[in-house]
Every structure is written in structure tokens, then in C-alpha cells.
mmCIF file of the N, C-alpha and C atoms, coordinates in Angstrom:
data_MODEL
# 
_entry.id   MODEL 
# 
loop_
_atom_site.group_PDB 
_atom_site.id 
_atom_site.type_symbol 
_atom_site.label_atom_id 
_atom_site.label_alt_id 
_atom_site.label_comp_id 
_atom_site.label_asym_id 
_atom_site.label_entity_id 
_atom_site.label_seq_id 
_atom_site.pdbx_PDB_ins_code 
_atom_site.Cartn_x 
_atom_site.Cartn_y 
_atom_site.Cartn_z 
_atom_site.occupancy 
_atom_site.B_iso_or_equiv 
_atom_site.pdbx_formal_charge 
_atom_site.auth_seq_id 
_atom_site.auth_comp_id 
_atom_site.auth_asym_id 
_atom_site.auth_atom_id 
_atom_site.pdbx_PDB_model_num 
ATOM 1   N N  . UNK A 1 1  ? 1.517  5.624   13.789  1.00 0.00 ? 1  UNK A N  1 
ATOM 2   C CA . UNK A 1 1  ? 2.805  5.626   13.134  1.00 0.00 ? 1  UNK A CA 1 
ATOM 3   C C  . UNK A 1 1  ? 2.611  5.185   11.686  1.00 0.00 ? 1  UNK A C  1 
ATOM 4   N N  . UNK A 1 2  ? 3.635  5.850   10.866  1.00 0.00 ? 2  UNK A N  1 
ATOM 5   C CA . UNK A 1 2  ? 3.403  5.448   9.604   1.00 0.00 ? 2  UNK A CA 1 
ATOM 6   C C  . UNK A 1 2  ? 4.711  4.833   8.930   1.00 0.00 ? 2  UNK A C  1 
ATOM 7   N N  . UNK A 1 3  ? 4.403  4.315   7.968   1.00 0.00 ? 3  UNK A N  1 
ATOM 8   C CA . UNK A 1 3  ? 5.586  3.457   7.471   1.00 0.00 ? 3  UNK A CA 1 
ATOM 9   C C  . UNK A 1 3  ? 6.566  4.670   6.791   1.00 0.00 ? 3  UNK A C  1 
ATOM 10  N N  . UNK A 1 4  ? 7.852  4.191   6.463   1.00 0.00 ? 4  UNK A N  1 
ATOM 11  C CA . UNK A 1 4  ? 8.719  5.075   5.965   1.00 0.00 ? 4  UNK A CA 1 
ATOM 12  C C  . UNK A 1 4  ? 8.391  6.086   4.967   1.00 0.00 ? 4  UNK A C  1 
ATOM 13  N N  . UNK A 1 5  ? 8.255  6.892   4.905   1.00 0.00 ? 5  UNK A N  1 
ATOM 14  C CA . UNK A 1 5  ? 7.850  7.788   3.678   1.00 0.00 ? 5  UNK A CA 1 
ATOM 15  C C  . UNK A 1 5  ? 8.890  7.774   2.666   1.00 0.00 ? 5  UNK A C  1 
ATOM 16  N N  . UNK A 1 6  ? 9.066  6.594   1.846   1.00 0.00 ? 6  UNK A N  1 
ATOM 17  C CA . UNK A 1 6  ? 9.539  6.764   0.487   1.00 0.00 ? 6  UNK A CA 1 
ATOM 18  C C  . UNK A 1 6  ? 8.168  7.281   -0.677  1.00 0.00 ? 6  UNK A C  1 
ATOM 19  N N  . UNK A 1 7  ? 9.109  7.963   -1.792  1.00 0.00 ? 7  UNK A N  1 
ATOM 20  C CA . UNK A 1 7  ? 8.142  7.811   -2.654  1.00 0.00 ? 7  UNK A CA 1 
ATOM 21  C C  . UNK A 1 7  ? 7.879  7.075   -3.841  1.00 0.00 ? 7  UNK A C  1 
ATOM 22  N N  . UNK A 1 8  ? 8.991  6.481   -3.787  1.00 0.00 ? 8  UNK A N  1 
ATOM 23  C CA . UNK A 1 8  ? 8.954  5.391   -5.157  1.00 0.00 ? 8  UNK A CA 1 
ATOM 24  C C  . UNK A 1 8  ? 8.144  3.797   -4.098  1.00 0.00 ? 8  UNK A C  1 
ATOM 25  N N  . UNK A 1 9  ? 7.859  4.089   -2.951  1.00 0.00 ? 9  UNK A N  1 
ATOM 26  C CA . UNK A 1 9  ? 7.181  2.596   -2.637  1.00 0.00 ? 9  UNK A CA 1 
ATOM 27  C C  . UNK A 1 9  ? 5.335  3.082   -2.383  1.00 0.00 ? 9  UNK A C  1 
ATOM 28  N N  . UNK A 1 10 ? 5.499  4.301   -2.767  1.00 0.00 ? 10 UNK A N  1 
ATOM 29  C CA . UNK A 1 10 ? 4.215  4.894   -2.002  1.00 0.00 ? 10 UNK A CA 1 
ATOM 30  C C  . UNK A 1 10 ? 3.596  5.586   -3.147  1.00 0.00 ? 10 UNK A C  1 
ATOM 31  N N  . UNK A 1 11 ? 3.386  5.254   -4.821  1.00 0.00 ? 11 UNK A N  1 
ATOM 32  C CA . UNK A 1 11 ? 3.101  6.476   -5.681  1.00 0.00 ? 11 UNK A CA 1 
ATOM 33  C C  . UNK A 1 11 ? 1.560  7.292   -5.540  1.00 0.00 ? 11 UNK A C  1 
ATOM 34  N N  . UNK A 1 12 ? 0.858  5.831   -5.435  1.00 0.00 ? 12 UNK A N  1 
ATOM 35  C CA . UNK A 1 12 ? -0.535 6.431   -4.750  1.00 0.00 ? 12 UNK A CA 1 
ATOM 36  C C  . UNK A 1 12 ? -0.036 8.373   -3.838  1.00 0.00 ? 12 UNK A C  1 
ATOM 37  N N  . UNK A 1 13 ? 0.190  8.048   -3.317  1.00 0.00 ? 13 UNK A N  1 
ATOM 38  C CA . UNK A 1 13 ? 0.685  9.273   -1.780  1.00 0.00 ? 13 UNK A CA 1 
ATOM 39  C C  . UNK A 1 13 ? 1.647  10.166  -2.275  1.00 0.00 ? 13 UNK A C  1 
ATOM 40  N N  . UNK A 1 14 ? 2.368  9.812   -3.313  1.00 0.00 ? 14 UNK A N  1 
ATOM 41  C CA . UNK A 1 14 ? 3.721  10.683  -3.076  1.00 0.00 ? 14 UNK A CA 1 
ATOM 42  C C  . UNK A 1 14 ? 3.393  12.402  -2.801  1.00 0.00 ? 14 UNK A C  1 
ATOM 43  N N  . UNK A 1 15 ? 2.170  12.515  -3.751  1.00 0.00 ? 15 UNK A N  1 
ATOM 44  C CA . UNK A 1 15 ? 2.115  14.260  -3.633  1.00 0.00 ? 15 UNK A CA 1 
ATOM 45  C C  . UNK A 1 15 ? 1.677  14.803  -1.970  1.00 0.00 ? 15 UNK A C  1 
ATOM 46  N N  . UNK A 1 16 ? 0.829  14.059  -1.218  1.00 0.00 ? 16 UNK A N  1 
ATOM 47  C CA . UNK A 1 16 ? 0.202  14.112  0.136   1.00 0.00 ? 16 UNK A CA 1 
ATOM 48  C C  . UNK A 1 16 ? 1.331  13.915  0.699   1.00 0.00 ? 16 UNK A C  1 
ATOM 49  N N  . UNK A 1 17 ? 2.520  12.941  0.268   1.00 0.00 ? 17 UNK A N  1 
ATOM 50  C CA . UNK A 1 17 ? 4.155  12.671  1.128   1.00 0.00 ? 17 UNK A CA 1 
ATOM 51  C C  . UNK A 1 17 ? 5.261  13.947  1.296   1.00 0.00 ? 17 UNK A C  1 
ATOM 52  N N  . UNK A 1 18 ? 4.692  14.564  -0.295  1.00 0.00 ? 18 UNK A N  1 
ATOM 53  C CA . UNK A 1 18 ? 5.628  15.733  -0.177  1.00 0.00 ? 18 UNK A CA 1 
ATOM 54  C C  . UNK A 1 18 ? 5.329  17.083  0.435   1.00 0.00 ? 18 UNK A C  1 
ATOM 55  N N  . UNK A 1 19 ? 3.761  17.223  0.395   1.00 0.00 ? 19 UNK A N  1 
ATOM 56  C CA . UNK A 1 19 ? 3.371  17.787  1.331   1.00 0.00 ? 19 UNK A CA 1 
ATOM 57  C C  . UNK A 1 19 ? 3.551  17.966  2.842   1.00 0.00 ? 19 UNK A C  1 
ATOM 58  N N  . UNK A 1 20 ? 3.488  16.890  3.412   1.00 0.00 ? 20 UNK A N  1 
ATOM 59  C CA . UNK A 1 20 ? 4.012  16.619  4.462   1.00 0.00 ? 20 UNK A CA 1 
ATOM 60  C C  . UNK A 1 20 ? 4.725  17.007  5.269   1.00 0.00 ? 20 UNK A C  1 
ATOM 61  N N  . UNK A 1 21 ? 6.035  16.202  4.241   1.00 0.00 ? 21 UNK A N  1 
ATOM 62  C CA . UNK A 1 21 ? 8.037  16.594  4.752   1.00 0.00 ? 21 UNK A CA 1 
ATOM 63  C C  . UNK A 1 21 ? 7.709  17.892  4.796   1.00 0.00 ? 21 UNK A C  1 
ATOM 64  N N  . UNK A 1 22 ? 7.427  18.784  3.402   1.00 0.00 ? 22 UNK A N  1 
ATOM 65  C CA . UNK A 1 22 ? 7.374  20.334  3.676   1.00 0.00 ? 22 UNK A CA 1 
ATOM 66  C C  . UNK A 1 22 ? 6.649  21.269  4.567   1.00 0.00 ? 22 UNK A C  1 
ATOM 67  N N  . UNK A 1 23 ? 5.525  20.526  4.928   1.00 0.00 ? 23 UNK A N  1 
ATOM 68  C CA . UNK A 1 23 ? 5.021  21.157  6.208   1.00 0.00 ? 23 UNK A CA 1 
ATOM 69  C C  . UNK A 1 23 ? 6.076  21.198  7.340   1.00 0.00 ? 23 UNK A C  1 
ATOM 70  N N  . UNK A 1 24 ? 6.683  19.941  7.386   1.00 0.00 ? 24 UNK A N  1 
ATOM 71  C CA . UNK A 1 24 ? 7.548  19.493  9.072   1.00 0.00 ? 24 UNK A CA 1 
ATOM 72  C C  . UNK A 1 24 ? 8.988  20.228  8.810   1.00 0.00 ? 24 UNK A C  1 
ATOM 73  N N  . UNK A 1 25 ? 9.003  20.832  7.299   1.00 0.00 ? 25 UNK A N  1 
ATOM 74  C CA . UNK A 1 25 ? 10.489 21.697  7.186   1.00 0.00 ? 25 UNK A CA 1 
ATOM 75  C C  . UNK A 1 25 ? 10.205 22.765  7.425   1.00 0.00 ? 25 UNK A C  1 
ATOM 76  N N  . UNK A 1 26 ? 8.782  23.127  7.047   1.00 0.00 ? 26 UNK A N  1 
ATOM 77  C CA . UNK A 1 26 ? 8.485  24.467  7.602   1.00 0.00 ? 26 UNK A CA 1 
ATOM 78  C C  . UNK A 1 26 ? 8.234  24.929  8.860   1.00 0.00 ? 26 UNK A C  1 
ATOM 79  N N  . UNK A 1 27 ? 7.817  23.838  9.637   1.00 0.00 ? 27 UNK A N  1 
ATOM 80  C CA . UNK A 1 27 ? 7.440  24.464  11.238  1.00 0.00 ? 27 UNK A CA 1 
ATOM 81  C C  . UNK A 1 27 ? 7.769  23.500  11.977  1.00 0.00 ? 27 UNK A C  1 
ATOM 82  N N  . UNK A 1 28 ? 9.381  23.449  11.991  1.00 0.00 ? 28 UNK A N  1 
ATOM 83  C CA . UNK A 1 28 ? 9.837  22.513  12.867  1.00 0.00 ? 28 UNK A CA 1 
ATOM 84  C C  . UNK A 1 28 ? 9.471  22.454  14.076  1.00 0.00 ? 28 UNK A C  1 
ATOM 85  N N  . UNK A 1 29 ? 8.953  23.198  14.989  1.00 0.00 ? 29 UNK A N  1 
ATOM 86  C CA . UNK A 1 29 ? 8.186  23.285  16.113  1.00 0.00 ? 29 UNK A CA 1 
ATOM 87  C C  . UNK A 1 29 ? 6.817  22.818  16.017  1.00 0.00 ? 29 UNK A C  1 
ATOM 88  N N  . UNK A 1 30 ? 6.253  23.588  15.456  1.00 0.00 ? 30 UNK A N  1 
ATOM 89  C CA . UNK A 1 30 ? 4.537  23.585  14.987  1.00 0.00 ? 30 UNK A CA 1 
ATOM 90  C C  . UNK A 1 30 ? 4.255  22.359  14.810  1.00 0.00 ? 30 UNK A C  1 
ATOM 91  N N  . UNK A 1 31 ? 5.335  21.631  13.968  1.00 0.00 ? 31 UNK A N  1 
ATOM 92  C CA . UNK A 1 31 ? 4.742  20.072  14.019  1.00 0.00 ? 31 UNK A CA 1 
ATOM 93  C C  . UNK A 1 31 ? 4.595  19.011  15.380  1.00 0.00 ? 31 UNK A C  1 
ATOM 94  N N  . UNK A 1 32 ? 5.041  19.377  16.086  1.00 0.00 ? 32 UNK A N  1 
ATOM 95  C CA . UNK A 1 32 ? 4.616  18.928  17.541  1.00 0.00 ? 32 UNK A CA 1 
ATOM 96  C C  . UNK A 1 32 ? 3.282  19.051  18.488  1.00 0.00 ? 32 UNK A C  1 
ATOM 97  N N  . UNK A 1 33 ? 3.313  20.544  17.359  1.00 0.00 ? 33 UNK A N  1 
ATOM 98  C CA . UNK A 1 33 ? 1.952  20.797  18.706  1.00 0.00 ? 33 UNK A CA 1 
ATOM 99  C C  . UNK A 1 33 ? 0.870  20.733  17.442  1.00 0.00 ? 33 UNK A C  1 
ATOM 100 N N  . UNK A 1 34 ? 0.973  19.916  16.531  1.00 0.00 ? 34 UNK A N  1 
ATOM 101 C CA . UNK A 1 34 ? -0.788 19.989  15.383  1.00 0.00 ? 34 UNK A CA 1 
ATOM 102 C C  . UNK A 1 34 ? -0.765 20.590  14.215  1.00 0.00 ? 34 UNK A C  1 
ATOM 103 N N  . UNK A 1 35 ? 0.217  21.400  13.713  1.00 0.00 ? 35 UNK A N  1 
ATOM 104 C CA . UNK A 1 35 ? 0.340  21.973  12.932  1.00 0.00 ? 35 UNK A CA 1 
ATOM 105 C C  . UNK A 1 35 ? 0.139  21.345  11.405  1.00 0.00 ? 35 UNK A C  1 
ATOM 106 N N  . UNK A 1 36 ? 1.061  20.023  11.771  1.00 0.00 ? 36 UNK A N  1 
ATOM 107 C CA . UNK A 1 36 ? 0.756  19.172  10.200  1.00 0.00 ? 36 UNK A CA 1 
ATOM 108 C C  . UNK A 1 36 ? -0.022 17.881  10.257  1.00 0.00 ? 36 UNK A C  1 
ATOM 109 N N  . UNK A 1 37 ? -1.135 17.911  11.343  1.00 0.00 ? 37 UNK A N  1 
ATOM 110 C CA . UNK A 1 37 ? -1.966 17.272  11.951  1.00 0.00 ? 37 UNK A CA 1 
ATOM 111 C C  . UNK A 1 37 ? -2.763 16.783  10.290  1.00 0.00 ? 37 UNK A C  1 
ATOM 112 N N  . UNK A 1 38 ? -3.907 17.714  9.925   1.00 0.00 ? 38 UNK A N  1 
ATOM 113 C CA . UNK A 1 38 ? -4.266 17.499  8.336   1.00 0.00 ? 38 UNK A CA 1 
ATOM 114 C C  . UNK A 1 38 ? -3.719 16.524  7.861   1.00 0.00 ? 38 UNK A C  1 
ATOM 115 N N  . UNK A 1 39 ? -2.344 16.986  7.258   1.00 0.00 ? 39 UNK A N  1 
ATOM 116 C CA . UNK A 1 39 ? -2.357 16.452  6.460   1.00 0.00 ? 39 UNK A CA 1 
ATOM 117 C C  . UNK A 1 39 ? -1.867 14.541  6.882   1.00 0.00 ? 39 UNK A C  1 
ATOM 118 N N  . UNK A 1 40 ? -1.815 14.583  8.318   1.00 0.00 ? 40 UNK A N  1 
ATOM 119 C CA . UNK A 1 40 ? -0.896 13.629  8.373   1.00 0.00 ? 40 UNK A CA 1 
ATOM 120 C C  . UNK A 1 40 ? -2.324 12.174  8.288   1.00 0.00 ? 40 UNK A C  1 
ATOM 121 N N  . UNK A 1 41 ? -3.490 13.030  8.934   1.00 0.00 ? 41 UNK A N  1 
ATOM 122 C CA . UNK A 1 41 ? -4.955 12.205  8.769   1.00 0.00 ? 41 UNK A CA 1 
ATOM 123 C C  . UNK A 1 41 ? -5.139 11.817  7.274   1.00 0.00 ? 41 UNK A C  1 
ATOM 124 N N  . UNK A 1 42 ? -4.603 12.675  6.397   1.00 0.00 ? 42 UNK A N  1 
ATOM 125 C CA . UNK A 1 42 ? -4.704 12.431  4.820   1.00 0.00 ? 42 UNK A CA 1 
ATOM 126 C C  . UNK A 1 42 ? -4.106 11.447  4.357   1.00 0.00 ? 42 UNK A C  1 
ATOM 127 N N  . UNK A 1 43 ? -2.449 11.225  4.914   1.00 0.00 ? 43 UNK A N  1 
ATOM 128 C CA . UNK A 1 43 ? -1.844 10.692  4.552   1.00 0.00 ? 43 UNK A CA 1 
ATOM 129 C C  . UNK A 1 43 ? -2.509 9.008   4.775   1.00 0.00 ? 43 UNK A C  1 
ATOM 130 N N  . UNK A 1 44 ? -2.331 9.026   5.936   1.00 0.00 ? 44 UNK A N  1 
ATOM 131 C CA . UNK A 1 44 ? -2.994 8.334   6.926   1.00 0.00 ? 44 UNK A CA 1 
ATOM 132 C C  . UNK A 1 44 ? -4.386 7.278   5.902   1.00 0.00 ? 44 UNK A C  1 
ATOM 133 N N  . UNK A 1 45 ? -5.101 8.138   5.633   1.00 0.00 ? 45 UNK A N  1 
ATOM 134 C CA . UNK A 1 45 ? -6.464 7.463   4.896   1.00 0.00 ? 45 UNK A CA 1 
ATOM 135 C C  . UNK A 1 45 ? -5.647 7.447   3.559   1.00 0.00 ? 45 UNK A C  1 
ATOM 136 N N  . UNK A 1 46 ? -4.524 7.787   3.164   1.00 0.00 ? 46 UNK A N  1 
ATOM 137 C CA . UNK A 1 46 ? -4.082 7.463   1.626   1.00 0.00 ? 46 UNK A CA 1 
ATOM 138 C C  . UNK A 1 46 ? -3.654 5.918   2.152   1.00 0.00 ? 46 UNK A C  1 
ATOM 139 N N  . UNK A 1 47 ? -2.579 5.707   3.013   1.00 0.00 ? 47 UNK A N  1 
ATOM 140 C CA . UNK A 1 47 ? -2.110 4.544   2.858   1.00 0.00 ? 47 UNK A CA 1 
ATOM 141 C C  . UNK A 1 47 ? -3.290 3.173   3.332   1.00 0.00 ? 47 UNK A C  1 
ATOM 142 N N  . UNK A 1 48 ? -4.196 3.893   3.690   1.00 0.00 ? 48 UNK A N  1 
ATOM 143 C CA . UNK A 1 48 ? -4.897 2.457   3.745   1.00 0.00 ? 48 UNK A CA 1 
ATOM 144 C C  . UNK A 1 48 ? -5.942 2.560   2.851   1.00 0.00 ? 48 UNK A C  1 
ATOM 145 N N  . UNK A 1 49 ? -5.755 3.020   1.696   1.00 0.00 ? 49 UNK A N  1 
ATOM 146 C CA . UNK A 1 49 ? -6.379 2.912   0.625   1.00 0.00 ? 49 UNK A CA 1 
ATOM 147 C C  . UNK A 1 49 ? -5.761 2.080   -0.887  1.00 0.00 ? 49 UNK A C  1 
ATOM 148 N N  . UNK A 1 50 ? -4.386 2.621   0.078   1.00 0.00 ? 50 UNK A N  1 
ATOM 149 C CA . UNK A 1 50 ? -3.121 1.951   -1.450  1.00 0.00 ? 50 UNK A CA 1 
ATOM 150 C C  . UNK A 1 50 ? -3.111 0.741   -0.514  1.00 0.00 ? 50 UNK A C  1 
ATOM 151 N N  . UNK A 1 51 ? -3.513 0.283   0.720   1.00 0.00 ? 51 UNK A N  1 
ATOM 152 C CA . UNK A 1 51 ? -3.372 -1.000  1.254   1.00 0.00 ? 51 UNK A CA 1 
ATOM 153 C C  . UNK A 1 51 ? -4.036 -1.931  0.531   1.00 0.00 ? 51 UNK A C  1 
ATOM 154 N N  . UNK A 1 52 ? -5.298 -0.878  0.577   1.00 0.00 ? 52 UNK A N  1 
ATOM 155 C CA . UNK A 1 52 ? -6.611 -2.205  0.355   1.00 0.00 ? 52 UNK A CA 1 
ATOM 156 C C  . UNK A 1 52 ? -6.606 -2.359  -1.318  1.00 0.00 ? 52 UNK A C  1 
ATOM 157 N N  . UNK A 1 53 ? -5.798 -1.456  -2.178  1.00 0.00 ? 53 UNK A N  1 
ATOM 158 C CA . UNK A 1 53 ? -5.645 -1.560  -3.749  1.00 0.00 ? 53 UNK A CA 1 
ATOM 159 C C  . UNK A 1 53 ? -4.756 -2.674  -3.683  1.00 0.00 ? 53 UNK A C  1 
ATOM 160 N N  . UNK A 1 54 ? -3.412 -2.763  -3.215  1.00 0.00 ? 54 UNK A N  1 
ATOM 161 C CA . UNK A 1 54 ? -2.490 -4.106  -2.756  1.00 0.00 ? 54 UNK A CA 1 
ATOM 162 C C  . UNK A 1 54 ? -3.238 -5.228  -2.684  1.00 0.00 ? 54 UNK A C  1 
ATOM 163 N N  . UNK A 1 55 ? -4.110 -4.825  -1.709  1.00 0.00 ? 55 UNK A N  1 
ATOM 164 C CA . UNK A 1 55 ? -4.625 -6.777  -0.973  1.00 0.00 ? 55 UNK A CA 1 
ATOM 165 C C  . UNK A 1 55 ? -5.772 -6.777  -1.930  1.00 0.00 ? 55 UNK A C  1 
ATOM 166 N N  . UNK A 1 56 ? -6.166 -6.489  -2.902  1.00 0.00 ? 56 UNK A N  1 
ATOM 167 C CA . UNK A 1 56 ? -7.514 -6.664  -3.965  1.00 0.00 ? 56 UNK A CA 1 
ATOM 168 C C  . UNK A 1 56 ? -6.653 -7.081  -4.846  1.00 0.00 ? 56 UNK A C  1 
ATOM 169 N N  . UNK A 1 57 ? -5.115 -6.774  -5.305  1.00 0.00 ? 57 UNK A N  1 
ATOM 170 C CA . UNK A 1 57 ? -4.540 -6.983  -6.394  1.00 0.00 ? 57 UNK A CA 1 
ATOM 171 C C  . UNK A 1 57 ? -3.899 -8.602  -6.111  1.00 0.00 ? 57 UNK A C  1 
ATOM 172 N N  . UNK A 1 58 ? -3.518 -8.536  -4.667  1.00 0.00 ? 58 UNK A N  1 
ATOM 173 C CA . UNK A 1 58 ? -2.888 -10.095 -4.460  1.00 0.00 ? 58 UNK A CA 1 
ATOM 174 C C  . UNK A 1 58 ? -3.770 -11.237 -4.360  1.00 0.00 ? 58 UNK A C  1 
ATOM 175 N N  . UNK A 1 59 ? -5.160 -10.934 -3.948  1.00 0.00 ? 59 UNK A N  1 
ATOM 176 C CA . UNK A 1 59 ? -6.029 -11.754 -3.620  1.00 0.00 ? 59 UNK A CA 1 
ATOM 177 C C  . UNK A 1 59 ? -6.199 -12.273 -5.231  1.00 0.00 ? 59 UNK A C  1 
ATOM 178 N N  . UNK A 1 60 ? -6.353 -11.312 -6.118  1.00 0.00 ? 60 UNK A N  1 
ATOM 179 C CA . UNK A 1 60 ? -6.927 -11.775 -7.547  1.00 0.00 ? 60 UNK A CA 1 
ATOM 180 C C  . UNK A 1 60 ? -5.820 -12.437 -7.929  1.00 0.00 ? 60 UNK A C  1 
ATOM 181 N N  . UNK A 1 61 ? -4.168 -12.559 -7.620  1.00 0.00 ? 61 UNK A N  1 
ATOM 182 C CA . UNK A 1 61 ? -2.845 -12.742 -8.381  1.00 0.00 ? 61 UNK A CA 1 
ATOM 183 C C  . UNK A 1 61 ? -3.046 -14.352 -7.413  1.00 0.00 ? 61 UNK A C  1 
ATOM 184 N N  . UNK A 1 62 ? -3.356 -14.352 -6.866  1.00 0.00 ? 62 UNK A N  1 
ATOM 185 C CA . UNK A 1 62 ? -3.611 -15.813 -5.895  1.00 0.00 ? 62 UNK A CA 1 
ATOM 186 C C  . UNK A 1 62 ? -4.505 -16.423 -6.034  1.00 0.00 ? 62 UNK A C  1 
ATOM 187 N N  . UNK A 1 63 ? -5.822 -15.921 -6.340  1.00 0.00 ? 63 UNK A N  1 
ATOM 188 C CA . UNK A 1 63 ? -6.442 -17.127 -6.855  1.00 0.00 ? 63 UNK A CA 1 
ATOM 189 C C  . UNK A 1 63 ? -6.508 -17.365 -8.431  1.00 0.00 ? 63 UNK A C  1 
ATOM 190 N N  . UNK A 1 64 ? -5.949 -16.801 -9.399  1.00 0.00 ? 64 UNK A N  1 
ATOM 191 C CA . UNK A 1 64 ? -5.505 -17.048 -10.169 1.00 0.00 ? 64 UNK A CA 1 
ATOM 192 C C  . UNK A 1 64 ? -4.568 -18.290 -10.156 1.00 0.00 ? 64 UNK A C  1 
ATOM 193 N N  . UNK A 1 65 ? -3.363 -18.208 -9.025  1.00 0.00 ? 65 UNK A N  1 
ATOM 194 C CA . UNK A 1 65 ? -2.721 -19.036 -9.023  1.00 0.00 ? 65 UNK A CA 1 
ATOM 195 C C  . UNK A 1 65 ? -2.983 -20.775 -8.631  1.00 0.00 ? 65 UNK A C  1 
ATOM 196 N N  . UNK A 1 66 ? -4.177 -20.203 -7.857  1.00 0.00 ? 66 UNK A N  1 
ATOM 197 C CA . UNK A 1 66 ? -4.755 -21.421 -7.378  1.00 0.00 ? 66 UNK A CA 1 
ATOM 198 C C  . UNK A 1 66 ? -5.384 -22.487 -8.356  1.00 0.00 ? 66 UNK A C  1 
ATOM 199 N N  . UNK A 1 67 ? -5.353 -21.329 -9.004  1.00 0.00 ? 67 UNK A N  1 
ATOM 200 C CA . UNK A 1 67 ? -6.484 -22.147 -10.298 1.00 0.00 ? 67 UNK A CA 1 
ATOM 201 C C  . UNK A 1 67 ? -6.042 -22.825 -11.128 1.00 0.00 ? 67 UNK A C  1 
ATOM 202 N N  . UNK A 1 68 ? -4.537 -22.225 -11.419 1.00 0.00 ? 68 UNK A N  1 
ATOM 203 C CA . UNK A 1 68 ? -3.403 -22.785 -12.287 1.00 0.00 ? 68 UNK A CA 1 
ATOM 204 C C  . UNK A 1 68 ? -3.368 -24.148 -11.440 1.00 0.00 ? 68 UNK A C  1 
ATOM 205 N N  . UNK A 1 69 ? -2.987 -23.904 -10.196 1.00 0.00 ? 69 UNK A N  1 
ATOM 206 C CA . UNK A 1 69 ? -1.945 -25.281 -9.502  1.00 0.00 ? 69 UNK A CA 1 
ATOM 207 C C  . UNK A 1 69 ? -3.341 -26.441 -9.906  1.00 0.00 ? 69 UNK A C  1 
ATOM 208 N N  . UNK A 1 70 ? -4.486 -25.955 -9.703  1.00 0.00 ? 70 UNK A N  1 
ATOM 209 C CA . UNK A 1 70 ? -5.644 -26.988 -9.239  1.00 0.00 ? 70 UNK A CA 1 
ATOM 210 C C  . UNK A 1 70 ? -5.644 -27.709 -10.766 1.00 0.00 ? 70 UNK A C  1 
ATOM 211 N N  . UNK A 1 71 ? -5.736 -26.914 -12.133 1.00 0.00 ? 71 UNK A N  1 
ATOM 212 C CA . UNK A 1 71 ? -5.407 -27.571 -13.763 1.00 0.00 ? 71 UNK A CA 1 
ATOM 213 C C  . UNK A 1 71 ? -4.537 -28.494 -13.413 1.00 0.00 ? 71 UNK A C  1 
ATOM 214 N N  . UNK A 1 72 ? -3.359 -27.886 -13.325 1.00 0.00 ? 72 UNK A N  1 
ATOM 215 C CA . UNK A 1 72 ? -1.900 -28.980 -13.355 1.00 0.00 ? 72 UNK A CA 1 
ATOM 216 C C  . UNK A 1 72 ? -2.058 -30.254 -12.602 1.00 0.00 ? 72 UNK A C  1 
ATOM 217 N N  . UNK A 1 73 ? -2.236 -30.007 -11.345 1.00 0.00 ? 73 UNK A N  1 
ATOM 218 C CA . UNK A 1 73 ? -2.710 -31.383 -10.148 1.00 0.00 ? 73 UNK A CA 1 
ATOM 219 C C  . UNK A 1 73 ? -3.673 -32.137 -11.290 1.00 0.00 ? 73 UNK A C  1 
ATOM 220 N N  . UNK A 1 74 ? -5.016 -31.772 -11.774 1.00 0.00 ? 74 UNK A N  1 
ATOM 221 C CA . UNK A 1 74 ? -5.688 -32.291 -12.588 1.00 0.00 ? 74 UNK A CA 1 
ATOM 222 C C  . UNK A 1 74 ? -5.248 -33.291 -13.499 1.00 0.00 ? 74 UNK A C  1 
ATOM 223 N N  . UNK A 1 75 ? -4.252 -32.364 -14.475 1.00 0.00 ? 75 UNK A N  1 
ATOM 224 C CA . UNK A 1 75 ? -4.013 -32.878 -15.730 1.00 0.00 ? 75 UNK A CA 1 
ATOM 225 C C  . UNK A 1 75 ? -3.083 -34.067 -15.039 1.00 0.00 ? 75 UNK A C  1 
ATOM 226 N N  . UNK A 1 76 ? -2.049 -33.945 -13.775 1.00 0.00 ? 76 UNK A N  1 
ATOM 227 C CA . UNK A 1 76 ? -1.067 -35.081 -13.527 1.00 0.00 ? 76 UNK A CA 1 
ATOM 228 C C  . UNK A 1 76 ? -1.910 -36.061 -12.794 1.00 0.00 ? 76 UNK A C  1 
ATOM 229 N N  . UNK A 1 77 ? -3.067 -36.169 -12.240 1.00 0.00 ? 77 UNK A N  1 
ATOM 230 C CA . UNK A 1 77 ? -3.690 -37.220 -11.316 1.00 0.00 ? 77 UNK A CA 1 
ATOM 231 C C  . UNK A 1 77 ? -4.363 -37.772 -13.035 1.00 0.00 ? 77 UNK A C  1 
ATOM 232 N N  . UNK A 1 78 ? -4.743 -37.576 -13.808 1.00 0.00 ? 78 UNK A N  1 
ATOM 233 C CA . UNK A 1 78 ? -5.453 -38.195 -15.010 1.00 0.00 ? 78 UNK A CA 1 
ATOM 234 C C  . UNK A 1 78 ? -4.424 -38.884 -15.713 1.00 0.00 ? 78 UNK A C  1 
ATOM 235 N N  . UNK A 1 79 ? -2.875 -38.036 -15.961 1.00 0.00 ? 79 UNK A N  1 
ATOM 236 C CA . UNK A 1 79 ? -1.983 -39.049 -16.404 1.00 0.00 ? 79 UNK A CA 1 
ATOM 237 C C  . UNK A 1 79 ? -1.777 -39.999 -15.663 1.00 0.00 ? 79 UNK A C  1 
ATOM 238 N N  . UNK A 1 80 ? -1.559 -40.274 -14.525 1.00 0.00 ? 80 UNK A N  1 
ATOM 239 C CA . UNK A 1 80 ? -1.496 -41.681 -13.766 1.00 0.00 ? 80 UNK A CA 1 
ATOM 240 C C  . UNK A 1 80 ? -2.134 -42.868 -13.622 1.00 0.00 ? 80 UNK A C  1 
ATOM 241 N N  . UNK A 1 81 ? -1.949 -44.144 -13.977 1.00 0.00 ? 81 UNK A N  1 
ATOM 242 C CA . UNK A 1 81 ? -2.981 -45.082 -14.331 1.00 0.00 ? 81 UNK A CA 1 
ATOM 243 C C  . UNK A 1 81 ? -3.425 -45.435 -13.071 1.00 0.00 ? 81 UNK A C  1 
# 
């Protein structure tokens, strides 16, 4: 199963997204039995690619942050006599 197919949350994908819908408008049957099988494996390896771009981007936005909090703690345990 895949998450909602928007395309403003998905830009990585959107063109593989629109592909898609238009396959499943085109063979409203066919898509049951394999028809938009392809592309859906595509899709599929897109979103866990824009996953792992996400969790590389938060990991770096977090320890960044860590680094901040760990200065500040610093600078306030040195002001204290």
C-alpha cells in the first residue's frame, strides 16, 4: 500500500504519480489484473527513495540541533558559580 498520492507532498514522484492515476483511468479493469503493475513497482522504489532523502535531511537538521542545545547548556553551566 502506498501513501496518498498527492503531488504537492510527493515532488520527487509527481511525474511517476501522474502516470499512474492515468494508467488506472485508462484500464479501469486492467488495473486489477497487472496492468499498472510497472509502474506501481516504480512508484514504489520512488517513495522510498524520497524517504531515505527525508531521513538524511532530518538526521543532519537534528544533529545540528544537538549541537546548538549542547553550546547553550555549555555557555549556561560556565555562567553559574
Amino acid at each position: 500500500m502506498h501513501p496518498p498520492l498527492t503531488l504537492h507532498r510527493h515532488p520527487m514522484c509527481a511525474e511517476i504519480i501522474e502516470q499512474f492515476q492515468q494508467c488506472h483511468l485508462d484500464h479501469p479493469y486492467g488495473k486489477f489484473f497487472g496492468k499498472c503493475t510497472d509502474l506501481k513497482i516504480k512508484l514504489d522504489r520512488c517513495f522510498r527513495e524520497e524517504k531515505a532523502v527525508k531521513r538524511k535531511a532530518n538526521f543532519e537538521q537534528s544533529k545540528k540541533l544537538k549541537e546548538r542545545l549542547q553550546t547553550i547548556r555549555k555557555e549556561a553551566a560556565e555562567r553559574m558559580p
